[in-house]
N, CA, C and O atoms as a Tinker XYZ file with bonds, in Angstrom:
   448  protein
     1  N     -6.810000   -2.633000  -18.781000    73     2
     2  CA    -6.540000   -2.469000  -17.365000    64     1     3
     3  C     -7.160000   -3.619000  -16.573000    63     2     4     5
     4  O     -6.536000   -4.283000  -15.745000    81     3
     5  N     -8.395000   -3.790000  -16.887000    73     3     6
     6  CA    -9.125000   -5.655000  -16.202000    64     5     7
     7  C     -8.346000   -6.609000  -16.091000    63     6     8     9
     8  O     -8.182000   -7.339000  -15.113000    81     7
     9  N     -7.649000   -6.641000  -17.479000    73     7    10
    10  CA    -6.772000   -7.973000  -17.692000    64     9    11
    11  C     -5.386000   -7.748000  -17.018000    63    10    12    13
    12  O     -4.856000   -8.632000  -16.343000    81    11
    13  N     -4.852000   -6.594000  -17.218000    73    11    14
    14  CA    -3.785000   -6.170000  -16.345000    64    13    15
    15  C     -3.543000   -6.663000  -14.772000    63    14    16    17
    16  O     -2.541000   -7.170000  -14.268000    81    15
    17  N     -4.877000   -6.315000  -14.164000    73    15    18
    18  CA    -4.621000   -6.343000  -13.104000    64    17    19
    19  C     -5.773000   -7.497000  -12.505000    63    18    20    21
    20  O     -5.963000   -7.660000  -11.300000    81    19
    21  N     -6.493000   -8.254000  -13.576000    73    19    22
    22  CA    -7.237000   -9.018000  -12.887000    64    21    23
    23  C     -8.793000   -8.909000  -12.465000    63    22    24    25
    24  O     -9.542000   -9.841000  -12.171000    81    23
    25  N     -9.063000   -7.617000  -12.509000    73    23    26
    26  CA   -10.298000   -7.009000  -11.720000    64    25    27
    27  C    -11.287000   -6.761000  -12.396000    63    26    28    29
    28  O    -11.148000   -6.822000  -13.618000    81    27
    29  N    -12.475000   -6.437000  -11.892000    73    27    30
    30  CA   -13.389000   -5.707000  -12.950000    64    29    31
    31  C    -13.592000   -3.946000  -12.256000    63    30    32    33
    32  O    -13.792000   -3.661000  -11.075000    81    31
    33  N    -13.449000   -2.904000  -13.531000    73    31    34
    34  CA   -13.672000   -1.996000  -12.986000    64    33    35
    35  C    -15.275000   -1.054000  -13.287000    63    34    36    37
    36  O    -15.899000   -1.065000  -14.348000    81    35
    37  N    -15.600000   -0.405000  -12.204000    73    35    38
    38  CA   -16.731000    0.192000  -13.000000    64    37    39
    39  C    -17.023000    1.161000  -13.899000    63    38    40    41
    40  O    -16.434000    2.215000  -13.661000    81    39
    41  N    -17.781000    1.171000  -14.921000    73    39    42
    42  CA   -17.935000    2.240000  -15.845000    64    41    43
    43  C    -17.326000    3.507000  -16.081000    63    42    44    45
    44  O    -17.186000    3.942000  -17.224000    81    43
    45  N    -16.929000    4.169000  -14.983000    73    43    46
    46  CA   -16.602000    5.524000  -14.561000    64    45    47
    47  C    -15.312000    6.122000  -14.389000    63    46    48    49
    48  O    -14.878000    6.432000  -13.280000    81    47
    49  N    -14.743000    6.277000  -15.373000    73    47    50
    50  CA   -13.558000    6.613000  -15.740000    64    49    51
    51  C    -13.274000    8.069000  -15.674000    63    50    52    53
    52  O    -14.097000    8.757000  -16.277000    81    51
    53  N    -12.366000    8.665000  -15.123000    73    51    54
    54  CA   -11.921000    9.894000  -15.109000    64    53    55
    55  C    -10.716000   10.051000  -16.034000    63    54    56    57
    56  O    -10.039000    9.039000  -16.214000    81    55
    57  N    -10.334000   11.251000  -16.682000    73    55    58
    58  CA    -9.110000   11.414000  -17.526000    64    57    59
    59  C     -9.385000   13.053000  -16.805000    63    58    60    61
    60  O    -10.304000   13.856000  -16.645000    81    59
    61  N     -7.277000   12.837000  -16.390000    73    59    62
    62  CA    -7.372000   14.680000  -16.104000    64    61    63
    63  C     -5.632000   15.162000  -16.882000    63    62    64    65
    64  O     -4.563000   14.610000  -16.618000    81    63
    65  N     -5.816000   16.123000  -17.684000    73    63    66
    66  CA    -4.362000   16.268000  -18.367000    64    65    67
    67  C     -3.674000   17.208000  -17.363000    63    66    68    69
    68  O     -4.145000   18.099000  -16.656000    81    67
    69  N     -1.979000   16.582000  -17.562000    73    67    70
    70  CA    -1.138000   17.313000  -16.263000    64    69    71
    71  C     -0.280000   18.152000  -17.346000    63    70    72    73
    72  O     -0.237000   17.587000  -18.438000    81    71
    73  N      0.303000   19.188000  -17.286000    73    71    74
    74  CA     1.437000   19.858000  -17.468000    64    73    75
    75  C      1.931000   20.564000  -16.465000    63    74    76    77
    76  O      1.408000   21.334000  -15.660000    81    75
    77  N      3.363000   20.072000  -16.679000    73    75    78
    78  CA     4.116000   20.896000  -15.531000    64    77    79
    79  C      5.173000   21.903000  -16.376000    63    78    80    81
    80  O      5.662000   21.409000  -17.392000    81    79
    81  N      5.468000   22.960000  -16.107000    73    79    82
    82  CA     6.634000   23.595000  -16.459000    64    81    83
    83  C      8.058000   23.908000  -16.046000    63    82    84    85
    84  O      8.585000   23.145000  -15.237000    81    83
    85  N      8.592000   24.719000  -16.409000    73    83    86
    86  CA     9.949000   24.560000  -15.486000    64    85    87
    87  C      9.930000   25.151000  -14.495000    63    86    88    89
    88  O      9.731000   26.360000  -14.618000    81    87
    89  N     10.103000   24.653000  -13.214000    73    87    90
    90  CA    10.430000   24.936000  -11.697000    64    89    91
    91  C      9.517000   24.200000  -10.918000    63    90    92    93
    92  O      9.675000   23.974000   -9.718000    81    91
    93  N      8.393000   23.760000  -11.717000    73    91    94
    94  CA     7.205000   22.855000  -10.874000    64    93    95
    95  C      7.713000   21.410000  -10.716000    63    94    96    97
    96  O      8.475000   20.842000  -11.498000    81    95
    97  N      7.161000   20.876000   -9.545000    73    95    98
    98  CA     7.117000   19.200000   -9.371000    64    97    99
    99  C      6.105000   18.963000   -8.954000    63    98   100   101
   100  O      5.316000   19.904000   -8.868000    81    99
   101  N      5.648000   17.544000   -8.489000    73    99   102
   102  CA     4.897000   16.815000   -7.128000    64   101   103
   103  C      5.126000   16.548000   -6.340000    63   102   104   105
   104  O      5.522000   15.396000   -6.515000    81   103
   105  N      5.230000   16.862000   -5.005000    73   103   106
   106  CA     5.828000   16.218000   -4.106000    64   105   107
   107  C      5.494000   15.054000   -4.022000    63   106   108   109
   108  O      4.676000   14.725000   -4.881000    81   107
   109  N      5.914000   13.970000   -3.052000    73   107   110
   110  CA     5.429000   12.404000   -2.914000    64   109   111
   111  C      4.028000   12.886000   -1.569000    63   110   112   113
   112  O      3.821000   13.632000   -0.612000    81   111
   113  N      3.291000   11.633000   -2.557000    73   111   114
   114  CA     1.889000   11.418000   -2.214000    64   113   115
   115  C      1.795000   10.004000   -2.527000    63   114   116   117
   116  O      2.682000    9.209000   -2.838000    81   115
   117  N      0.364000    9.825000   -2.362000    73   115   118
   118  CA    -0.017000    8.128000   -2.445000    64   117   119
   119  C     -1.290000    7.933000   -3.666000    63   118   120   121
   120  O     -1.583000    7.033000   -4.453000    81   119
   121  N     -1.842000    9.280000   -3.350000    73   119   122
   122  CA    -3.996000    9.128000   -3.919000    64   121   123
   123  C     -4.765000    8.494000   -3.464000    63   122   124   125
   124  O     -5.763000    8.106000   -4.072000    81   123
   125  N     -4.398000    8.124000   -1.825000    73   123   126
   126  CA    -5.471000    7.288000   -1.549000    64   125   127
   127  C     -6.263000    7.611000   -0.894000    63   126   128   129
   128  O     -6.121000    7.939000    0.284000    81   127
   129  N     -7.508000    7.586000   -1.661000    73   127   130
   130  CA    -8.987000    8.559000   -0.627000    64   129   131
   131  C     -9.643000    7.036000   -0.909000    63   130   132   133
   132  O     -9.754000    6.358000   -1.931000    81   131
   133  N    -10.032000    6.825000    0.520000    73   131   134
   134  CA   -10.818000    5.314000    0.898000    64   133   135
   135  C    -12.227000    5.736000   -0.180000    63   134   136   137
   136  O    -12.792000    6.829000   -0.138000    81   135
   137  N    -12.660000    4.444000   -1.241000    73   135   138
   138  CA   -13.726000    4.945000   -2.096000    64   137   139
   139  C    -13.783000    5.509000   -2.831000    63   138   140   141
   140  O    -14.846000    5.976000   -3.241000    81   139
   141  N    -12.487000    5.755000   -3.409000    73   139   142
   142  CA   -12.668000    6.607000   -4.586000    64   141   143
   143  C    -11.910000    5.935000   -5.748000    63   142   144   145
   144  O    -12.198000    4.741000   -5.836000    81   143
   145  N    -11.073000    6.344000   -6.611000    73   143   146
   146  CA   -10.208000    5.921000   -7.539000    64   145   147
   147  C     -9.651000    4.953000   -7.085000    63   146   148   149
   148  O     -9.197000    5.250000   -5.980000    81   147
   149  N     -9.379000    3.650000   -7.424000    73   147   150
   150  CA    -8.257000    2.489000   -7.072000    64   149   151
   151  C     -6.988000    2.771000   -8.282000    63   150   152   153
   152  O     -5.935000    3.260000   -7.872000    81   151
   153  N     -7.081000    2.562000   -9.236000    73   151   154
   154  CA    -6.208000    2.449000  -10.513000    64   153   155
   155  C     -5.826000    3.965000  -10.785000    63   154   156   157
   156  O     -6.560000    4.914000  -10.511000    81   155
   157  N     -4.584000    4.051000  -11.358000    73   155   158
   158  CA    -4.170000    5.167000  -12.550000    64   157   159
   159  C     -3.858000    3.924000  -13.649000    63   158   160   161
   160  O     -3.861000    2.694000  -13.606000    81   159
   161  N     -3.531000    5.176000  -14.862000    73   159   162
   162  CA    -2.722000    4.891000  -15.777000    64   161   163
   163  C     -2.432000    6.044000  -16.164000    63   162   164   165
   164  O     -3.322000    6.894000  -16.190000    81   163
   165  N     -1.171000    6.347000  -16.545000    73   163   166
   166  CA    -0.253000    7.159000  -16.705000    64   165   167
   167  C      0.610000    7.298000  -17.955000    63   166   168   169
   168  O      1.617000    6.616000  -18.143000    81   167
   169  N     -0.054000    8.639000  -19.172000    73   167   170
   170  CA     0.241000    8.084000  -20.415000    64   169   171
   171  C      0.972000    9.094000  -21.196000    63   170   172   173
   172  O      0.425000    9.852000  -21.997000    81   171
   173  N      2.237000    9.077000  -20.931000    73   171   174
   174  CA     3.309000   10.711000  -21.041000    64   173   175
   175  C      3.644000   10.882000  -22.478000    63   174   176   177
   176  O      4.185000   10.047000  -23.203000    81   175
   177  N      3.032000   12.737000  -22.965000    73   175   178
   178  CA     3.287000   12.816000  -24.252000    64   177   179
   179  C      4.084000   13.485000  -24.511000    63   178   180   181
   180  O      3.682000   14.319000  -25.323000    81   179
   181  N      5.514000   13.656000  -24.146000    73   179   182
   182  CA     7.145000   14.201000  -24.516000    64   181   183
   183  C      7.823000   13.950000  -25.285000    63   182   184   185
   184  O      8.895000   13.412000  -25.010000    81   183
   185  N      7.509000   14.205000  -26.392000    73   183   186
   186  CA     8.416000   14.061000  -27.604000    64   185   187
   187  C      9.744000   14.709000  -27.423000    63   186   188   189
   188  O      9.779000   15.936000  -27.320000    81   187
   189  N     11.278000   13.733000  -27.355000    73   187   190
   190  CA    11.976000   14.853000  -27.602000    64   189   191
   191  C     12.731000   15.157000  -26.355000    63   190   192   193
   192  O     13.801000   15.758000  -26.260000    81   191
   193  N     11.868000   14.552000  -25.252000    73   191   194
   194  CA    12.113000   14.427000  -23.617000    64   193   195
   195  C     13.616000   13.811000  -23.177000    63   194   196   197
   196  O     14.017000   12.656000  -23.323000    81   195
   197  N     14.364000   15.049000  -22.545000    73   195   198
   198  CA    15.735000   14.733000  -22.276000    64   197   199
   199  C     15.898000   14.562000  -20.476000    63   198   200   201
   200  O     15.260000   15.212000  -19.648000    81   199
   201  N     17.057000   13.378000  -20.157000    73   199   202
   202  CA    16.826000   13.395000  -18.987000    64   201   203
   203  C     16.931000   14.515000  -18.041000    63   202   204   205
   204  O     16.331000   14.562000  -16.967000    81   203
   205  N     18.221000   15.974000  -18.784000    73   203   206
   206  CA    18.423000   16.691000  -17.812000    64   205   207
   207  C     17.142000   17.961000  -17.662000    63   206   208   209
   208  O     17.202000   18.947000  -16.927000    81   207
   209  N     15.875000   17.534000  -18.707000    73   207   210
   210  CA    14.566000   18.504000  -17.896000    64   209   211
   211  C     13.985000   17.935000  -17.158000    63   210   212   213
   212  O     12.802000   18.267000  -17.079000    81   211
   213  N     14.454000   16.820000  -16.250000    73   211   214
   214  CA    14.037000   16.149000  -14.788000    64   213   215
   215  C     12.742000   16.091000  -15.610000    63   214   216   217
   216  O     12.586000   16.046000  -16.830000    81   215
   217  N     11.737000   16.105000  -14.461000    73   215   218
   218  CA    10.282000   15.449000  -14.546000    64   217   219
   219  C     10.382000   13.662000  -14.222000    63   218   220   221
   220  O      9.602000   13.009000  -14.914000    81   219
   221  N     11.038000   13.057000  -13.493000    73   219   222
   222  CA    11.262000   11.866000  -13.418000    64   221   223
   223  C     10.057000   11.454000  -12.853000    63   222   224   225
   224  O      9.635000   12.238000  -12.004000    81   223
   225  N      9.343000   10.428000  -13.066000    73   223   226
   226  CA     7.965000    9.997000  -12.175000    64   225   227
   227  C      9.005000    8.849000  -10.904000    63   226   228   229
   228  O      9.546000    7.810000  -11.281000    81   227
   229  N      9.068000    9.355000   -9.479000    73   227   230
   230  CA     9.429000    8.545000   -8.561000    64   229   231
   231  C      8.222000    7.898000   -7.876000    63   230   232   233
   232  O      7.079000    8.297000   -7.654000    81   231
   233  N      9.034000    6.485000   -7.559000    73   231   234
   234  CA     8.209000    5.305000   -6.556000    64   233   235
   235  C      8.812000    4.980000   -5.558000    63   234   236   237
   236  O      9.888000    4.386000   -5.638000    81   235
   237  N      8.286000    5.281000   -4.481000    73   235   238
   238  CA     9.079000    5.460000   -3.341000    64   237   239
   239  C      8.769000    4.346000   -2.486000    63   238   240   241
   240  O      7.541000    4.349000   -2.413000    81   239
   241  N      9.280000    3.272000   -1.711000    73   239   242
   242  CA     9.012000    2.229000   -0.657000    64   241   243
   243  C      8.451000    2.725000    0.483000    63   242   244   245
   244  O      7.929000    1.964000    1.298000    81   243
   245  N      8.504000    4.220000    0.685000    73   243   246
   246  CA     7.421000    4.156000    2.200000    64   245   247
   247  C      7.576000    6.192000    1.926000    63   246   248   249
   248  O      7.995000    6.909000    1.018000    81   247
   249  N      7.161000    6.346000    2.859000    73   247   250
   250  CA     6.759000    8.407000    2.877000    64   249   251
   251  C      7.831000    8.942000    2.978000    63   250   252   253
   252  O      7.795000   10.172000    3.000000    81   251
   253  N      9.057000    8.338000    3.070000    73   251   254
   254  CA     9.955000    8.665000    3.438000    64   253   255
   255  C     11.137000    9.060000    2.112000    63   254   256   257
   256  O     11.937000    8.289000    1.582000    81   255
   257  N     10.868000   10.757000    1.781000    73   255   258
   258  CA    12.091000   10.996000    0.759000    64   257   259
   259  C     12.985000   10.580000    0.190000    63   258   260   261
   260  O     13.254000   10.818000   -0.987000    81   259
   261  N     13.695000    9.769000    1.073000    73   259   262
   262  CA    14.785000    9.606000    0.708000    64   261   263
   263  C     15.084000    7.833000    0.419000    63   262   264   265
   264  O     16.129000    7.328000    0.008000    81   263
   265  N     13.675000    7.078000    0.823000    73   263   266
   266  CA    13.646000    5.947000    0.487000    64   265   267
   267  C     12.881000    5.553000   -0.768000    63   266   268   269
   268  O     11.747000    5.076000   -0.725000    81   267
   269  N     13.683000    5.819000   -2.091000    73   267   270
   270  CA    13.533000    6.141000   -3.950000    64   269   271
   271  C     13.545000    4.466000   -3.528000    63   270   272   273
   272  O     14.255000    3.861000   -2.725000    81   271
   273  N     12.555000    4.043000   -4.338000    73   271   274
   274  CA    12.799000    2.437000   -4.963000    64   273   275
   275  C     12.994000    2.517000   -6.449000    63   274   276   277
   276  O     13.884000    1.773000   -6.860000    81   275
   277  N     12.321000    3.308000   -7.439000    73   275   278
   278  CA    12.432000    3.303000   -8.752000    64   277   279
   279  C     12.620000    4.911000   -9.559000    63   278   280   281
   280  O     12.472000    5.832000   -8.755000    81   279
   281  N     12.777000    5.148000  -10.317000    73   279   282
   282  CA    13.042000    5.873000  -11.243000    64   281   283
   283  C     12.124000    5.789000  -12.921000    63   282   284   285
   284  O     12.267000    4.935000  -13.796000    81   283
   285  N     11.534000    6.561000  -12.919000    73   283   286
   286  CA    10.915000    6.143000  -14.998000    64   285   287
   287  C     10.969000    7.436000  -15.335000    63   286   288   289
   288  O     10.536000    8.369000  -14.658000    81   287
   289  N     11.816000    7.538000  -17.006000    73   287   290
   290  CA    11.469000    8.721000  -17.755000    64   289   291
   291  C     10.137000    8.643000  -18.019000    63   290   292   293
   292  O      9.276000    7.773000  -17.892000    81   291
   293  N     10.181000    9.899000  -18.465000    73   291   294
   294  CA     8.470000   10.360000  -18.938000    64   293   295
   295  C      8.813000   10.536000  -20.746000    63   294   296   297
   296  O      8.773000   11.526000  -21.477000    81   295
   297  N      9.171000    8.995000  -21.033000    73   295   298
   298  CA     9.471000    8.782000  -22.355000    64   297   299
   299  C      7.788000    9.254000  -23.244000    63   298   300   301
   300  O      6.671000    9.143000  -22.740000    81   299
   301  N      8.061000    9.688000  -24.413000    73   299   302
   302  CA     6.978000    9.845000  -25.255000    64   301   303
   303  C      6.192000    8.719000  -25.410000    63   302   304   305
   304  O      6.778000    7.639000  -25.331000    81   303
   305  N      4.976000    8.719000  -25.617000    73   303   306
   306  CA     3.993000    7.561000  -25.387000    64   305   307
   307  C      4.229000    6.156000  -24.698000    63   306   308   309
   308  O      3.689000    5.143000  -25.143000    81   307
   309  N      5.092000    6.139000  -23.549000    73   307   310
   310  CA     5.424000    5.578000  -22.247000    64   309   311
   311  C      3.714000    5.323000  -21.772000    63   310   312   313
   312  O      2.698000    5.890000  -22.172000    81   311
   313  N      3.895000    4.286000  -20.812000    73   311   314
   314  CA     2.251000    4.443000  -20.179000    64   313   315
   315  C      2.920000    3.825000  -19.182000    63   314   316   317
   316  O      3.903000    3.136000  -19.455000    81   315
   317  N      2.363000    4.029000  -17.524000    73   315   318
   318  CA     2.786000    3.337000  -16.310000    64   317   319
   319  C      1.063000    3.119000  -15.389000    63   318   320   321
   320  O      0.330000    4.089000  -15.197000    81   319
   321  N      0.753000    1.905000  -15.002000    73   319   322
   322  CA    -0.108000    2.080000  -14.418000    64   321   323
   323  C     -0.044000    0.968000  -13.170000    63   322   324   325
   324  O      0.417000   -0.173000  -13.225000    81   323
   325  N     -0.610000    1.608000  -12.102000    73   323   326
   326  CA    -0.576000    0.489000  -10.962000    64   325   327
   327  C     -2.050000    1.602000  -10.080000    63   326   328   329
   328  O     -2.759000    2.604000   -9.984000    81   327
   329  N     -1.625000    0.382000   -9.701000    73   327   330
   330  CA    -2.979000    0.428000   -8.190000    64   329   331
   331  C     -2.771000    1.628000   -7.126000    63   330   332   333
   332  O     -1.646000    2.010000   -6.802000    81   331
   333  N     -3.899000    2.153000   -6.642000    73   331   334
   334  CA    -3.482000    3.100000   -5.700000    64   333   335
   335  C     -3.887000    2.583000   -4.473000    63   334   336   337
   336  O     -4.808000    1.777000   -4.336000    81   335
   337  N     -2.876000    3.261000   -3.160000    73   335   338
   338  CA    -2.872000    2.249000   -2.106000    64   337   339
   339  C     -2.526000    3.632000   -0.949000    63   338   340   341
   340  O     -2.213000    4.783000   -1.256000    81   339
   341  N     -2.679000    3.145000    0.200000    73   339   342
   342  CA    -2.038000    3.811000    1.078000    64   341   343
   343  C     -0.346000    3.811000    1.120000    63   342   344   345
   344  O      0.319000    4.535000    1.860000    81   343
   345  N      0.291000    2.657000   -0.016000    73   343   346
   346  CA     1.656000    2.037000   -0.273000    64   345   347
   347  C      2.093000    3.096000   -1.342000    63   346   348   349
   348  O      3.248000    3.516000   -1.410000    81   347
   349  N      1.225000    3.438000   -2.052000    73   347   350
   350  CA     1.632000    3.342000   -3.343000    64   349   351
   351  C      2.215000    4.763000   -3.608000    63   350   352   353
   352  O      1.624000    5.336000   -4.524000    81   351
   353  N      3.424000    5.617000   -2.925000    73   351   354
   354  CA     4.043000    6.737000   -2.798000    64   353   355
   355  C      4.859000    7.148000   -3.863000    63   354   356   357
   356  O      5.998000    6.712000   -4.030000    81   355
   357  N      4.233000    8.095000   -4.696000    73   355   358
   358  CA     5.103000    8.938000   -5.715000    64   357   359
   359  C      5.325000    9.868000   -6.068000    63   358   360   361
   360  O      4.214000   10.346000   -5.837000    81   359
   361  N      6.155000   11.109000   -6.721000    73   359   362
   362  CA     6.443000   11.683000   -7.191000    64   361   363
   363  C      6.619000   11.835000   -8.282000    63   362   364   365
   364  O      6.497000   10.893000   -9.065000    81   363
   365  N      7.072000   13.469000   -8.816000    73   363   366
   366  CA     7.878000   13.873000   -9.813000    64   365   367
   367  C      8.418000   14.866000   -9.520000    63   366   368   369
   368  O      7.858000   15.849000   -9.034000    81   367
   369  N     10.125000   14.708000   -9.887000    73   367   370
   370  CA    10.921000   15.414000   -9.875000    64   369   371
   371  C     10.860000   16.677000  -10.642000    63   370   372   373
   372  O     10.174000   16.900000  -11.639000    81   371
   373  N     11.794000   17.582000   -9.947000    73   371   374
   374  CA    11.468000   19.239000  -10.759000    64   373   375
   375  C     11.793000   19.402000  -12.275000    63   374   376   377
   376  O     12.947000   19.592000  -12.658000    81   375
   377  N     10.884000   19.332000  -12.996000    73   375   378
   378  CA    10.907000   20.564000  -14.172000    64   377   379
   379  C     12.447000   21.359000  -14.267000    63   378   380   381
   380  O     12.772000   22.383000  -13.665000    81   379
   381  N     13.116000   20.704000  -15.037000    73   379   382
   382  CA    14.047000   21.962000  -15.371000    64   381   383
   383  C     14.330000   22.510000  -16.700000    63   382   384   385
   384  O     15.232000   23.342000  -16.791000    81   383
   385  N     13.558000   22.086000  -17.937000    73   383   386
   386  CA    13.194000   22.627000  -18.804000    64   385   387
   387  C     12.572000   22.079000  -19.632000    63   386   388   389
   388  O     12.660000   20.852000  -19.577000    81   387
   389  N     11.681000   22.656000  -20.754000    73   387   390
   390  CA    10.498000   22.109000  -21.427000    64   389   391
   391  C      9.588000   22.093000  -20.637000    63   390   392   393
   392  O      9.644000   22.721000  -19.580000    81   391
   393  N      8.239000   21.135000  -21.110000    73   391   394
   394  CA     7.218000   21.513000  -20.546000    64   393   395
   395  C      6.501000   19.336000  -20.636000    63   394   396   397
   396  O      6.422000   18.568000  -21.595000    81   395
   397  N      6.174000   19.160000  -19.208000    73   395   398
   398  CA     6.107000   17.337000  -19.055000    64   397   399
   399  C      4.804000   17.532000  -19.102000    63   398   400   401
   400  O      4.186000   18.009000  -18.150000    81   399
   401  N      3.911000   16.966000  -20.907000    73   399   402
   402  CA     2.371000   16.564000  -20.539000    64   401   403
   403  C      2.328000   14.860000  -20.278000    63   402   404   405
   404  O      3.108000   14.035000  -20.753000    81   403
   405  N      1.094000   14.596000  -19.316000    73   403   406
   406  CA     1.084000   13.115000  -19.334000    64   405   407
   407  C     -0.934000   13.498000  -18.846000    63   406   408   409
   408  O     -1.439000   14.374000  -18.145000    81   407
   409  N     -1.602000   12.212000  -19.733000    73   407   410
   410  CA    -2.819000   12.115000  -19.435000    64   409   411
   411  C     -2.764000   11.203000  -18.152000    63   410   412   413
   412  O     -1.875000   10.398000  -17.876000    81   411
   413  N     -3.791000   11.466000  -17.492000    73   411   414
   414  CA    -4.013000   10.694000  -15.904000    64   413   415
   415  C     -5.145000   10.531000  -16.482000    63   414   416   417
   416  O     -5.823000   11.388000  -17.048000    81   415
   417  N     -5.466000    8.860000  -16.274000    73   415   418
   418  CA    -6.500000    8.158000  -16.199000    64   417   419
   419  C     -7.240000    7.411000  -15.002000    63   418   420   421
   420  O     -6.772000    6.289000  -14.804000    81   419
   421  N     -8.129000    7.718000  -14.286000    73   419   422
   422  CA    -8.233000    6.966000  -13.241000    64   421   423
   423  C     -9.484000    6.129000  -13.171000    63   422   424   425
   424  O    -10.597000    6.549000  -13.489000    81   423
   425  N     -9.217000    4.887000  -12.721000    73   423   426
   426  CA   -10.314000    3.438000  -12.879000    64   425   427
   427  C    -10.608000    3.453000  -10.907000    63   426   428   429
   428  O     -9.965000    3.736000   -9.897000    81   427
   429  N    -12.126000    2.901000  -11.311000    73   427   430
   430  CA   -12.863000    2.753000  -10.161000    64   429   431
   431  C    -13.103000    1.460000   -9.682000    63   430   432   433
   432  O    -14.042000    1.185000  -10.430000    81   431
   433  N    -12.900000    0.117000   -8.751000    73   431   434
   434  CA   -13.325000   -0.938000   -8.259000    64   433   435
   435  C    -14.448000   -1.217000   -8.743000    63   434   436   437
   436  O    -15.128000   -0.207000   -8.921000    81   435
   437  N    -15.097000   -2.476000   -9.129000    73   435   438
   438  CA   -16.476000   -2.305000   -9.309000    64   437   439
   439  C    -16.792000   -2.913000   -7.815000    63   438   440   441
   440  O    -16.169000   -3.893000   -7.408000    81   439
   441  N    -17.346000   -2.558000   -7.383000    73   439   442
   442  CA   -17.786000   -2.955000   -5.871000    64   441   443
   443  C    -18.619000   -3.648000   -5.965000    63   442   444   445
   444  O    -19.027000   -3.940000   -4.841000    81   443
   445  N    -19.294000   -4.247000   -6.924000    73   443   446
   446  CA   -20.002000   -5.432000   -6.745000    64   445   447
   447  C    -19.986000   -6.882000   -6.938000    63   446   448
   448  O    -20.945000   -7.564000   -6.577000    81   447
């Protein structure tokens, strides 16, 4: 993730596991709490994962629903990671069958 993106991060790594089932989503959000987490990485374990059980991870150009910039399956050992921002607006689409695990990893700035 350093080399990825250039940075140095500090020690303090969080990992939190997601499952969603069928009828659940995320709505669009950003994660940005000033001071806290800068980075995800995003590391989906769906074996088997078809497009019509949705779970799509969306990236959206501004707060606004209906302005989709990207689309990614939540392919089996897929990984997506970017920076978190007041920009950085996403989702996932509804669950319509099976069950979408993905580990969330989150990296800290080193502020010094």
């Amino acid at each position: 993730m350093e080399n990825e993106f250039a940075i140095t991060f500090d020690d303090k790594i969080d990992c939190t596991a997601h499952k969603l089932i069928s009828g659940q989503r995320i709505r669009i959000h950003n994660d940005f709490i000033p001071g806290m987490e800068t980075h995800r990485l995003l590391i989906q374990l769906n074996r088997g994962w078809i497009d019509e059980n949705g779970g799509m991870l969306m990236l959206f150009n501004s707060t606004d629903p209906n302005d989709l910039g990207k689309i990614y399956r939540p392919i089996h050992n897929s990984v997506f990671a970017f920076e978190i921002s007041a920009k950085s607006n996403h989702a996932v689409s509804t669950i319509k069958g099976g069950e979408r695990f993905t580990l969330v990893y989150s990296f800290y700035r080193n502020r010094e």
